[in-house]
SETORMAR-956699 format. One record per residue (C-alpha): residue in one letter; x, y, z. Coordinates in steps of 0.5 Angstrom, whole numbers, plus 500, padded with zeros to 3 digits. Each point is the difference from the previous one (the first is absolute). Example, Ala and Ser with C-alpha at 12.3 -4.5 7.8 and 13.67 -1.06 7.14 Angstrom:
<pts>
a525491516
s502507498
</pts>
This chain:
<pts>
x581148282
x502494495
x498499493
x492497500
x498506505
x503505495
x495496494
x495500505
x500507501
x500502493
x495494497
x496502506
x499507497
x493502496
x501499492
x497505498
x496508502
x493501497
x502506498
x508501498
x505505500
x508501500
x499503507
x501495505
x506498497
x503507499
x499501506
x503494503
x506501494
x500507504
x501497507
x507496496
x504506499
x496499492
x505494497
x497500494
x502506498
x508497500
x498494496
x503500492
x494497497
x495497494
x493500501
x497494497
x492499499
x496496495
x494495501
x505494498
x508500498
x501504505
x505494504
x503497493
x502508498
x503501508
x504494498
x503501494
x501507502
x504497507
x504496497
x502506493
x503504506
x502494504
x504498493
x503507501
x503498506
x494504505
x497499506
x492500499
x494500506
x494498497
x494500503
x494495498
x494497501
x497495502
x505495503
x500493497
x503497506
x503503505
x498508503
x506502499
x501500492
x496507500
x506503502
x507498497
x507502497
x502497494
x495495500
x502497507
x494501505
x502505507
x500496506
x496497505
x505505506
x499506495
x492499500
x500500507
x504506500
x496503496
x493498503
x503502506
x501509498
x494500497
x496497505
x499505506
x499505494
x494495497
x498501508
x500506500
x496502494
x495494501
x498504507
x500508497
x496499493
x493498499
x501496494
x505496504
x508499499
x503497494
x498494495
x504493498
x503503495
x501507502
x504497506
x503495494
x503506495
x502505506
x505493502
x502500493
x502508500
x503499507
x504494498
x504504495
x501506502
x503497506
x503495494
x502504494
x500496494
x501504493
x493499497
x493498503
x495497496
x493501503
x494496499
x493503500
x496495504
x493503497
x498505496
x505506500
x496506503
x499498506
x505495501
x505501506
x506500495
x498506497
x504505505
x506500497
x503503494
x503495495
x505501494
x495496496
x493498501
x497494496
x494497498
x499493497
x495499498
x491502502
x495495500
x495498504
x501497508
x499503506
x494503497
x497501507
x504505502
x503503494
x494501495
x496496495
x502503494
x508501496
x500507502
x498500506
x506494503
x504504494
x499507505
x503496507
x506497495
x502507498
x500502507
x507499501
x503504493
x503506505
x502507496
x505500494
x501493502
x502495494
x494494500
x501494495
x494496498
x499493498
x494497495
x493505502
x493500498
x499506497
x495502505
x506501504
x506503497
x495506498
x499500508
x507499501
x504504495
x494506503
x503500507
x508500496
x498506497
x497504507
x507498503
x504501495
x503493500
x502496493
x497494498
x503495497
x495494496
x501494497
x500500492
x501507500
x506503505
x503492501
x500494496
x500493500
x502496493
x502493498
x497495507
x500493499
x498495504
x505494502
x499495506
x499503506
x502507498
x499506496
x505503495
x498508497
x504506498
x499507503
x501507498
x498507501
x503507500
x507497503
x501494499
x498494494
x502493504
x500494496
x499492503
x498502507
x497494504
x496499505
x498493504
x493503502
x495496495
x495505497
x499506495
x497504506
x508498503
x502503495
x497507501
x501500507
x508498498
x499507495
x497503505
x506500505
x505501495
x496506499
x500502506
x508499502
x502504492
x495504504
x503501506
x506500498
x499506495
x498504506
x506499503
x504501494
x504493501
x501495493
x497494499
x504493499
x497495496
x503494503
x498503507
x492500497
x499494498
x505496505
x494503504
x495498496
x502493499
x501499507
x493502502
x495496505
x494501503
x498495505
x492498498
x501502492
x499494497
x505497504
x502493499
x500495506
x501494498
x502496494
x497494498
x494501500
x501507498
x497505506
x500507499
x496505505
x497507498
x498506503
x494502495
x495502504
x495504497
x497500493
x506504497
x505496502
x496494498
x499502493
x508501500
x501494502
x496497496
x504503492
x506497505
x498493501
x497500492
x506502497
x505496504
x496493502
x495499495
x502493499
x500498507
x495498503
x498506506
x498498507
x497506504
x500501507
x496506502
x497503505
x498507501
x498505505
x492502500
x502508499
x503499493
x496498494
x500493500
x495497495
x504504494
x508498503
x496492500
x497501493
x506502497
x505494502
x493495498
x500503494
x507498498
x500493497
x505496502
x499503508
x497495505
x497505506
x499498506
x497505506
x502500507
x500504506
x505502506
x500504505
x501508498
x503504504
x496504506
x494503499
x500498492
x497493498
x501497495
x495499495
x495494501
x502495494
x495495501
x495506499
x503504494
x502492495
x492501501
x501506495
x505498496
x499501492
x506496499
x501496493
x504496503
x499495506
x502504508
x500496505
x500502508
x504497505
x499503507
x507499503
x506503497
x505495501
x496494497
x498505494
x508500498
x499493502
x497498496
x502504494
x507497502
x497493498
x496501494
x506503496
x505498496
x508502500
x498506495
x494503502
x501506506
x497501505
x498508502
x497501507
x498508500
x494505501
x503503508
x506503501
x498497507
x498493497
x507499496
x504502508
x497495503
x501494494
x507504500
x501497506
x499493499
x506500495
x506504505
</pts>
């Protein structure tokens, strides 16, 4: 087998089951000896900030001269990115090796159960668990992929279970209502395990902190048992202050833009103050913020190139494009803003297009890409019809003549911003490395 016919083989599988459930992959976790139950974990779930709070918290342990797995969806360039150890990606052999365990097993399951074998992603994180129980590292940071309740992630006991933040995506599969997707996230809170939360609408703390309080595991909320003091903004950085119950840390620096950085980073810090209570170890200021300014997450206004100024973001749904939003108002309200964007047709596009036209320095242009399989992206040409924008928006079918022209109508202090699909951004991504 070579590393294309190990891809195959997993992209080749079903995304999803009508009717999920956590048994398909415990019994194919069963068939491995149960890796997951050797791994040292922290279970991260959230609507957005899951990926930014796994890198920071990657590179606080990392600071403290640790060896961290992480575990991550989806991939920006390459596959093999989902799994990997200090932020560098497993190779093109491992996956092969890994492919090659799990497949006669996968065979089998697909012969002897009626709602066929595996999913993609259940294949995905039982490789993960393997790979680090037959690699040891000393911490797992493991990324929900959807949900939580039912997510195949969620069959291991962690250390810390945290959630992000709960808004709407993914409203299909994980409900129409705050309560209803806050009740998936909460699926991963395990009994008399700790669980730190960022920024939740009412609706869903009340969820969450129920569900603490049936397991017996303490919450941790910002504003009451974590907070964060004195934030600055700065040229492409962000300056804040942190305290809680154990700490008050001044003059902390993050390079990530946006105050919703700045949580996700509290967040993390919480969590490893968190984790490291747990297991009774001190905590070093110099370790914590070495950590946090070392801190980058590939697609997160991320700049690609200077002069003009292109940045790519991963806003992909309207929460994140609210975010995104505050972001851009009080860091370039005196530059002029070029937008790129293109959507996938599952997500709330009328309202993500709306709040970028109505920024008055935003020039929006719509365009479209090819999505990901089996998910379109959503008919621009159609939507700009549908528009109720203050500002003019302009559609430009393909992509690349999209950041064309944009490049060509800016001048040396504007930024160009290309976002809306963490899929779109991969493949403008690629444009530039």
């Amino acid at each position: 087998m070579n590393y294309e016919e190990a891809l195959n083989f997993i992209h080749g599988r079903q995304k999803f089951k009508k009717h999920p459930n956590l048994n398909t992959i415990k019994l194919l976790l069963k068939k491995l000896n149960n890796p997951q139950d050797k791994i040292n974990g922290i279970h991260i779930a959230g609507t957005n900030g899951k990926g930014s709070t796994l890198a920071f918290l990657r590179n606080i342990f990392q600071a403290e001269g640790l060896k961290v797995g992480s575990f991550t969806s989806p991939f920006l360039i390459r596959f093999n990115e989902r799994i990997s150890v200090n932020g560098v990606a497993i190779s093109d052999q491992e996956i092969i090796e890994l492919v090659l365990k799990i497949k006669p097993i996968v065979d089998d399951m697909d012969k002897n159960l009626k709602d066929l074998g595996p999913t993609e992603f259940e294949i995905v994180t039982a490789m993960m668990f393997l790979y680090f129980a037959n690699n040891p590292v000393d911490i797992v940071l493991v990324e929900v992929g959807l949900g939580g309740l039912l997510d195949s992630t969620n069959v291991f006991t962690p250390k810390v279970s945290v959630i992000t933040t709960i808004g709407y995506d993914h409203m299909k599969i994980l409900g129409n209502t705050i309560v209803e997707i806050a009740n998936q996230k909460a699926g991963i809170i395990k009994d008399k395990v700790d669980c730190v939360v960022g920024k939740l609408p009412n609706d869903a703390f009340n969820v969450i902190n129920q569900v603490c309080q049936e397991h017996k595991s303490k919450l941790f909320v910002p504003k009451k048992d974590y907070f964060i003091s004195n934030c600055k903004e700065a040229s492409w950085k962000e300056d804040f202050s942190f305290s809680n119950d154990l700490v008050s840390l001044n003059n902390l620096t993050i390079k990530m833009l946006g105050q919703y950085q700045i949580d996700n980073a509290a967040c993390a810090i919480e969590t490893y103050i968190r984790y490291k209570s747990i297991n009774n170890q001190s905590i070093e200021y110099k370790i914590l913020k070495k950590g946090l300014m070392e801190t980058f997450w590939a697609g997160r206004f991320e700049k690609l190139n200077e002069n003009p100024t292109v940045v790519i973001d991963g806003a992909h749904n309207e929460p994140a494009i609210l975010e995104l939003s505050k972001l851009l108002k009080n860091h370039f309200s005196n530059n002029e803003i070029y937008i790129v964007l293109a959507i996938l047709s599952d997500k709330q596009y009328l309202k993500m297009i709306n709040t970028l036209a109505s920024i008055s320095n935003v020039h929006l242009i719509l365009t479209e890409f090819s999505g990901p399989e089996n998910r379109k992206a959503a008919d621009m040409n159609d939507i700009l019809k549908a528009v109720n924008a203050k500002h003019p928006v302009r559609f430009v079918p393909k992509w690349k003549l999209a950041i064309m022209k944009s490049v060509n109508e800016m001048s040396s202090n504007d930024l160009l911003l290309i976002t809306g699909s963490l899929y779109f951004i991969s493949d403008v991504r690629k444009l530039f490395y």
